[in-house]
N, C-alpha and C positions, 0 to 999 in steps of 0.2 A: 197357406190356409189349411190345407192337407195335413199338414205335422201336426196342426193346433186342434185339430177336429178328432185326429186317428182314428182307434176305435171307438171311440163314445161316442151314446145316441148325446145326441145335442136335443134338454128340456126347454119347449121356447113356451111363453106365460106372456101374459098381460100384467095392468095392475090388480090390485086386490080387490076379490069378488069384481068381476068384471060383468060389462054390461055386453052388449050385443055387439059392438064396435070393438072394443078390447077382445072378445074371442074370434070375433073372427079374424083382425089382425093377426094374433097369435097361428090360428089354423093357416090363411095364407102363407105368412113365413113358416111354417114349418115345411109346407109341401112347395116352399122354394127352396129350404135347404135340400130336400130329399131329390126333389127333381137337379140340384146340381152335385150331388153325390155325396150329401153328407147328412147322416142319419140323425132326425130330427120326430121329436113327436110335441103336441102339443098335450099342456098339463094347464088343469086350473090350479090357482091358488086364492083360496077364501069359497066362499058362497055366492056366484053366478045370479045374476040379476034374472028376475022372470024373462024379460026375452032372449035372454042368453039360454037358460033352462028350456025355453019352446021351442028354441033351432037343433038342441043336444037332440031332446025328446023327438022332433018333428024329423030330422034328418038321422038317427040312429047314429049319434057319435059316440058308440059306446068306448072306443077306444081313447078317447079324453076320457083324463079322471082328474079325481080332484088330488092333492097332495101336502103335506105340510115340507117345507122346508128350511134352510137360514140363506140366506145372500151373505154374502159378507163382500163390500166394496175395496178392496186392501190394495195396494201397490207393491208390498214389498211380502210375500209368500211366509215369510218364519215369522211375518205376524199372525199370522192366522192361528187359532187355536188349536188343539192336536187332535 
């Protein structure tokens, strides 16, 4: 697990625009990886349901942001685009 982690923070996300159950999953796993030694932050991706935006606001999670990114689900690596 160590080799596969190395130096990267590890981005852990919900699904899109998530709701108040989607971010906070996300936030618990991430301060499960970090509490077991592997650097993790939590990122939204899309636009945050109002009670997901009243825990960001109410609790100062400024350190979640929002992000655009691709997933891509691939098995074999030289398919992926370059």
């Amino acid at each position: 697990m160590t080799k596969y982690f190395g130096e990267h923070r590890v981005l852990v996300t919900s699904y899109v625009s998530p709701d108040l159950d989607g971010f906070a999953c996300a936030i618990a796993y991430a301060e499960f990886l970090n509490k077991t030694g592997k650097p993790a932050e939590t990122v939204i991706y899309g636009t945050p349901h109002d009670e997901a935006l009243f825990l960001i606001k109410h609790f100062n999670f400024s350190d979640h942001y929002s992000c655009d990114f691709d997933l891509y689900d691939e098995q074999e690596p030289a398919h992926l685009p370059p």
